[in-house]
C-alpha positions, -999 to +999 in steps of 0.1 A: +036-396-950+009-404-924+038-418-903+058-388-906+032-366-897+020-388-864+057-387-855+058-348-855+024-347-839+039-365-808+074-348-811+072-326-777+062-362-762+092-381-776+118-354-772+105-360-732+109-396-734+142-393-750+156-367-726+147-388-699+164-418-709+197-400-714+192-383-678+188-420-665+214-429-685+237-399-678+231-402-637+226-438-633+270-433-647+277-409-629+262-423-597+281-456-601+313-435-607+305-414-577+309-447-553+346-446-560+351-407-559+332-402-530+349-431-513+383-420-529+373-382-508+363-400-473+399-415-478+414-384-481+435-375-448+448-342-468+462-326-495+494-310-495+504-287-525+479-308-552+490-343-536+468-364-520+479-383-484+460-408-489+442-427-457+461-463-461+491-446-469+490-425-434+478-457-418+509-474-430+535-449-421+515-444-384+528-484-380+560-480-393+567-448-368+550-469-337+572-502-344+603-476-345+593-464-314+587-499-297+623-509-309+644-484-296+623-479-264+612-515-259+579-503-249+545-503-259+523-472-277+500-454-251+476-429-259+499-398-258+523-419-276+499-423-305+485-392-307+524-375-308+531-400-331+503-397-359+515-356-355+548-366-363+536-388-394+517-356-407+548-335-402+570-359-422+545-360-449+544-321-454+581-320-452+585-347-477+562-335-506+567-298-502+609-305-501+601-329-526+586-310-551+613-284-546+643-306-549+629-320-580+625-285-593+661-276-589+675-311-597+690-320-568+689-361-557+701-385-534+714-414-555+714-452-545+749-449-544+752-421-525+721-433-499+741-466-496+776-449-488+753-429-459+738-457-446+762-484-446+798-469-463+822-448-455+802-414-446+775-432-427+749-405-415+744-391-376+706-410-383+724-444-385+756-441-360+733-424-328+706-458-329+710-477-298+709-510-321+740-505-336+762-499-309+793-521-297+779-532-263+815-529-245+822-492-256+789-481-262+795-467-294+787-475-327+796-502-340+796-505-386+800-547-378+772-544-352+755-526-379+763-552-409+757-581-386+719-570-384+717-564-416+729-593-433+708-613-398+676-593-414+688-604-451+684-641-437+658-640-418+636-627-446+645-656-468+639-682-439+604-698-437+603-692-401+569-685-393+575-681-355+594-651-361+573-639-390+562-605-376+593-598-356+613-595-389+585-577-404+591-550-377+631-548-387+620-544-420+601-517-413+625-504-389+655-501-419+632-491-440+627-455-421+662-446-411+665-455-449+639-429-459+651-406-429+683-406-440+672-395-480+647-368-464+674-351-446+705-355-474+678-335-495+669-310-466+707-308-461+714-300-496+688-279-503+693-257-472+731-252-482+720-245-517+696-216-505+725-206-482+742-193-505+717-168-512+720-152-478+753-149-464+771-122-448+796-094-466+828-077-449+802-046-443+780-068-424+807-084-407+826-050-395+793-039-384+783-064-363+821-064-349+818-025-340+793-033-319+800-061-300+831-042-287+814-018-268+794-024-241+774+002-219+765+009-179+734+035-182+709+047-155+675+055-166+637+068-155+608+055-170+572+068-170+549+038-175+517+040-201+491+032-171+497+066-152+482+079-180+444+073-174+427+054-211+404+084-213+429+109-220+437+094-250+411+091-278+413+060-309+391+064-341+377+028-353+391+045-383+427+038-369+427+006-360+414-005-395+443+011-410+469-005-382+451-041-386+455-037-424+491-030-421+500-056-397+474-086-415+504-105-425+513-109-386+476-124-385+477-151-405+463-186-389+453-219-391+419-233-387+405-234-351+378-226-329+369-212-295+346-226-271+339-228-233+328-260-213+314-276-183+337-301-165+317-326-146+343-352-125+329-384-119+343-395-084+334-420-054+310-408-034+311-415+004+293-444-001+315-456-025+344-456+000+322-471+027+317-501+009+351-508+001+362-502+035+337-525+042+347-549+018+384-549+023+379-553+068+360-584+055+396-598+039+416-592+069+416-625+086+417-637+054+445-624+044+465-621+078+463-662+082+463-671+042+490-702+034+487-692+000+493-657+000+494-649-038+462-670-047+446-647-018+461-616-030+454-625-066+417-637-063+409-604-039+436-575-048+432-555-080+470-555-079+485-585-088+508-607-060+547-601-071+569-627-061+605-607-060+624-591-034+620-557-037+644-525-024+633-500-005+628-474-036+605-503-051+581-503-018+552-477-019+571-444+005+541-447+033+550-485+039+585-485+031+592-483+076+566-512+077+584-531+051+619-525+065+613-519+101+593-555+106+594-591+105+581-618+083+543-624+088+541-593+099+508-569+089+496-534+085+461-516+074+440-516+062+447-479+057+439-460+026+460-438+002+446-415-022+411-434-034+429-470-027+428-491+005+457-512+008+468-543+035+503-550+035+520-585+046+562-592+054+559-628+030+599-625+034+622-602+050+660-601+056+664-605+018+700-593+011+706-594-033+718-575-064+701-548-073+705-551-108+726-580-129+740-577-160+728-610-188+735-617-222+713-649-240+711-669-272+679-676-281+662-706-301+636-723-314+623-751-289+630-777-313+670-775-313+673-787-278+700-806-288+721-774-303+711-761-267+730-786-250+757-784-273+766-745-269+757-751-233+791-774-233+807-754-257+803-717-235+811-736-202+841-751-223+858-717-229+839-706-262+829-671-268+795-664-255+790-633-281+806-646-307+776-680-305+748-656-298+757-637-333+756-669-351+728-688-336+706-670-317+673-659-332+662-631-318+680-602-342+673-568-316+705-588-294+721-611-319+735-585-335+748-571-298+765-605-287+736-619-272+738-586-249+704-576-229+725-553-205+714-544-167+681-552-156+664-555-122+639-583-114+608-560-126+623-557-160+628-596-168+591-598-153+577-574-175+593-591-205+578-626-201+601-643-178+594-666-152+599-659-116+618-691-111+641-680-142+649-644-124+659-661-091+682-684-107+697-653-124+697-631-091+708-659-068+730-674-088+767-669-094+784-646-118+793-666-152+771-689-143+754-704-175+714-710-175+697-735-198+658-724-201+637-745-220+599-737-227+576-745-244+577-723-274+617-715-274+648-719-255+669-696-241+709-698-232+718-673-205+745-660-183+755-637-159+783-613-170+783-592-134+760-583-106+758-554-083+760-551-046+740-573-021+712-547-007+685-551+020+650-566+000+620-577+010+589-601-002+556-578+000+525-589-004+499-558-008+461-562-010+451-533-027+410-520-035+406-490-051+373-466-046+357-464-078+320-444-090+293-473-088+267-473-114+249-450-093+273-423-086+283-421-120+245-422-132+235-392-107+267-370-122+257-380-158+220-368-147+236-336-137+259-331-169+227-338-188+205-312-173+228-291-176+233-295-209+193-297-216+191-259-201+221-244-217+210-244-255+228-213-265+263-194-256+241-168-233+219-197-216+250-220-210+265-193-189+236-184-169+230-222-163+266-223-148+259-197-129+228-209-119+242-246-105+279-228-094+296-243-122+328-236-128+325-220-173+361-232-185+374-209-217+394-225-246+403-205-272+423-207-306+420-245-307+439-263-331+410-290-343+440-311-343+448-308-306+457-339-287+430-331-256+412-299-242+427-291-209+443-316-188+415-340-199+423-369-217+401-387-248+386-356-261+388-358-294+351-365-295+346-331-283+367-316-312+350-334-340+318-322-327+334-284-327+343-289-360+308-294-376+289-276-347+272-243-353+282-212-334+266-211-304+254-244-304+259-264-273+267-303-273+254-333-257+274-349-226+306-360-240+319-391-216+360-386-219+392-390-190+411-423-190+385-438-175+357-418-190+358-402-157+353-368-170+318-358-184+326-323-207+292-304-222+306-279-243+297-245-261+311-237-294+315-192-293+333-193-329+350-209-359+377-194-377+389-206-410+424-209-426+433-172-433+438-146-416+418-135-380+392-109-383+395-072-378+370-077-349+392-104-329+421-084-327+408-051-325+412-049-285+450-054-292+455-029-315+437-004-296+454-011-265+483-005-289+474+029-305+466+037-270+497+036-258+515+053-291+491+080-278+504+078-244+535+079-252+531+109-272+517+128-243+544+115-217+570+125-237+557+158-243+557+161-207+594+147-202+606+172-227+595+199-211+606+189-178+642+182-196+643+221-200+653+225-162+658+184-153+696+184-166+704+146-150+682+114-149+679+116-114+663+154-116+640+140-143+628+112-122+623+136-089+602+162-114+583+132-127+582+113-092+593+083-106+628+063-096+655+054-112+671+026-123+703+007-138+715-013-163+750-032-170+767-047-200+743-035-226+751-038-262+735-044-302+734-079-295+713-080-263+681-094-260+672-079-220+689-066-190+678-070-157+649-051-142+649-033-174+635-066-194+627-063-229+633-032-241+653-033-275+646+002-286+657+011-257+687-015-254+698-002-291+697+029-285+718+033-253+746+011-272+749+037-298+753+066-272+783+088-258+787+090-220+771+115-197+749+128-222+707+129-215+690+108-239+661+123-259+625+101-247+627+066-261+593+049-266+598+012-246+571-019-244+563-006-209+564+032-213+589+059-221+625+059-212+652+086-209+686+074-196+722+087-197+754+061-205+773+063-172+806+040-191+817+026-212+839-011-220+860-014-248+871-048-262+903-044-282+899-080-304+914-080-334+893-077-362+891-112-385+870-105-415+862-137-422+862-156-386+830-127-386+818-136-414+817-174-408+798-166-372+770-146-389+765-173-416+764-199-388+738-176-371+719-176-406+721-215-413+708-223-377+674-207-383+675-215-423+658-251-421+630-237-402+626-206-418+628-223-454+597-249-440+580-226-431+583-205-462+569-236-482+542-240-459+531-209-458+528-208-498+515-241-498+481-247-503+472-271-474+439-289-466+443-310-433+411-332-430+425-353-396+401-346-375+376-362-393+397-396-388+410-390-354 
């Protein structure tokens, strides 16, 4: 009992020391969990309709899109490239789950049967039969063994051990893999789109309508009085009114996240002793590089542009030394003299040089350890064997295997800029046509030959020093200094602007920015800028923001606003629909006006002359156009003249511009025959063409859609 009654003496006590062992133990959980949810949220790059695109996923599909585009371009991502392409990736994404979910809804599939008929059977998809890679080098078209034959090359090369060309099958992979998944996405699209078709198609009413008045076409002269001769204060707009317009037209409103802000541009740029010194430097190399032996170690230890040892046509040549080049002899030299920020010295290494332009080459390519099958097809090809028909079977590289070995036309920069050596491309340029070219290196060996060549031409062997002006560490210091003092006095939306004024800079607006825009302006690498937009405060003003290719461009920017996802405020687009109601006011007192001068005015010409305005005219006007001539676009005013009878005054007709009378002058009749269902079949073409887009958008707009890229890129 004593026990008992010390326990409830210190109750309040224990319940305390209880509680907070559960709260430890409750929180110490939940924090651990909350490692993995709040990691799972940082990884989030959206959600799309309740599904989660998912950072690695993005990453992953980002690849697969950039290894497309390096196939069937041959070239490598730049900047723009990648920023067009992660867009593109986000696109696809929406597309696929929203379409997704609404396929599944309604049942509709693409089998494996059916993807494997439209990929490799007998109704192989437009996705498939346009790629460059499967086409039949000698017709240019598409080719289903071209495509097999790199299929069943991929199927082998996956199974081979063949490290060396490890990641270049990987890329195929990835490359079949898309058209595979493109060609699903738009089978579903396709059948989706012609399901909802038949929910809006054209009846023989519609159809005779739109006939009727595509038969008649009108001539008509007309007078306008324009809104601005009446001055804004005769007209009076109640706040009152533009509520009520804005609330009927809030569905036009409707917009993404973005943000408006203005900013400072500060261009970094050689200063005039910048260029002196490389003057300076480059009169230095003259001698040098007038009386150098070795003219491409000279060029290549001094030049930021690299010697090229190829004879190069005129278009190749810079235009301002293109009469040096071709007008002079060998040793020959000119400059320094300077172009744009550069300083340049050009020297004649060869001239006289008359070669192909282009040549066209095929190759088998293989490992370096089967010299010995090297030599063999080497025989084999000069012994009357099909080139193509070896390159599909034992050449390596799958992007021309497939093709016959084929690499096509190229000029001497092309082999250059694809690894080849320069004693390699003269053999190819200087040699004969069907010649065959064994080149063994050290990490492969390559078979080739040359199928054709073009004309000789006039080339010639340039050497070109080259040293561009660029900021030194001070000029770029004493611009940064400025950016930053600028920024320093400019703490608020109203002190940035007086700051600019202050210093005569130049206040750059930029409104309704998408936070997922590629670049503000013209300036490159400003996705910094954004980001910091994104969590700024309005009216906050950043810190010096180093962006341009070359972080060349200093921006200091001002955020004014940040608009959600919604719909704009009354308040942003209240000057438009005043400006609006102003007019429907105008127009109310001009054509009040033009009726009463219509009591006496019997012609549009008397109208005009007691308005003192001029006429004008207008041809070939009927339901279907969208402007005509001076008149523009007026389609009250366009639709209304094609339902009119000749030489009759028209009552005012309020236009975009102002307010119209005008009198039919003639009249064409068509006499077509009317086919019901020719008409029928045009409007529901008319109906399918803006279907895909209008149906994507639909789901979009419906879609509950979180986009959290910026915060990655």
């Amino acid at each position: 009992m004593a026990t008992l009654e010390k326990i409830r003496s210190k109750g309040v006590f224990l319940l305390i020391v209880v509680g907070l062992a559960m709260f430890a133990f409750i929180i110490g959980d939940f924090l651990n969990s909350s490692k993995t949810y709040f990691g799972q949220q940082k990884q989030k790059i959206g959600v799309v309709d309740g599904e989660t695109v998912k950072y690695a996923d993005f990453m992953e599909a980002v690849e697969q899109l950039s290894t497309v585009y390096k196939i069937e371009t041959g070239q490598q991502n730049n900047d723009e490239m990648s920023e067009q392409i992660r867009q593109q990736v986000w696109d696809n994404k929406v597309t696929e789950i929203l379409l997704g979910k609404q396929t599944e809804n309604v049942g509709i599939a693409v089998s494996k049967d059916e993807l494997k008929d439209l990929t490799i059977g007998n109704h192989i998809s437009p996705i498939i039969y346009s790629r460059r890679t499967f086409t039949d080098p000698k017709t240019g078209t598409f080719s289903k063994e071209a495509l097999l034959g790199f299929l069943t090359s991929l199927d082998q090369a996956s199974k081979s051990k063949d490290k060396q060309h490890a990641d270049e099958v990987k890329e195929y992979q990835q490359y079949w893999s898309f058209l595979e998944n493109m060609v699903k996405q738009n089978t579903l699209q396709q059948k989706y789109n012609a399901l909802l078709s038949k929910t809006i198609t054209a009846n023989s009413l519609d159809a005779k309508f739109a006939f009727e008045r595509s038969q008649t076409s009108v001539n008509m002269v007309y007078t306008m009085q324009p809104y601005f001769t009446v001055p804004d204060g005769a007209v009076k707009v109640s706040e009152s009114e533009i509520s009520d317009l804005y609330k009927k037209r809030k569905a036009l409103y409707k917009q993404e996240a973005n943000f408006d802000l203005k900013y400072a541009q500060f261009d970094v740029k050689p200063s005039k002793a910048d260029y002196a010194e490389v003057e300076k430097k480059i009169n230095s190399l003259q001698n040098g590089f007038t009386t150098a032996t070795d003219i491409k170690g000279f060029v290549n230890s001094n030049s930021e542009e690299k010697y090229i040892d190829i004879a190069l046509t005129k278009k190749e040549v810079p235009p301002f030394l293109q009469d040096f080049a071709f007008g002079g002899k060998t040793g020959d030299v000119v400059g320094p003299k300077i172009e744009g920020d550069t300083y340049y010295m050009a020297k004649i290494v060869e001239g006289g040089i008359s070669e192909p332009d282009s040549v066209k080459i095929r190759h088998i390519v293989l490992p370096d350890s089967e010299s010995k099958l090297a030599d063999s097809l080497v025989a084999a090809i000069k012994g009357g064997a099909k080139f193509a028909d070896l390159a599909q079977k034992f050449s390596k590289l799958q992007q021309t295997a497939a093709n016959g070995g084929e690499i096509g036309w190229v000029r001497q920069m092309n082999l250059l800029q694809n690894g080849f050596k320069q004693d390699l491309v003269t053999k190819l340029f200087r040699g004969g046509v069907n010649e065959v070219i064994l080149d063994k290196q050290t990490s492969s060996i390559q078979i080739l030959q040359v199928e054709e060549k073009t004309s000789s031409i006039s080339k010639v062997k340039l050497a070109l020093l080259a040293l561009k002006a660029v900021p030194s560490d001070q000029t770029r210091e004493a611009v940064y200094n400025q950016a930053k003092e600028f920024a320093a006095a400019a703490t608020s939306t109203e002190k940035f602007d007086q700051a600019a004024k202050s210093k005569g800079i130049t206040v750059r607006p930029a409104n309704g920015i998408d936070p997922n825009a590629p670049r503000l302006g013209n300036v490159k690498n400003t996705r910094t800028v954004f980001r910091w937009a994104n969590d700024a405060k309005a009216g906050s003003t950043s810190d010096v923001f180093e962006c341009g290719e070359r972080n060349d461009v200093l921006i200091v920017a001002n955020l004014i606003a940040s608009h959600p996802k919604g719909y704009r405020d009354l308040k942003d687009v209240s000057a438009e629909l005043k400006a609006e109601l102003i007019n429907d006011k105008k127009a109310e007192v001009i054509t009040k006006n033009m009726n009463s001068a219509m009591a006496t005015a019997k012609t549009v010409q008397a109208l005009a002359a007691a308005l003192k305005q001029k006429t004008d005219t207008a041809s070939n006007l009927n339901f279907f156009s969208a402007q005509a001539g001076s008149l523009g676009m007026e389609p009250a005013v366009i639709g209304a003249a094609s339902a009119s009878k000749p030489n009759q005054l028209s009552a005012p007709v309020k236009g975009k511009a102002g307010v119209f009378v005008f009198s039919v002058v003639s009249e064409q009749k068509r006499n077509d025959k009317f086919n019901a269902k020719a008409q029928i079949d045009m409007l529901n073409s008319r109906y399918a063409y803006m279907l895909p887009y209008m149906t994507l958008q639909v789901l979009k707009d419906k879609a509950d859609i979180t986009d959290n890229r910026i915060k990655f890129f």
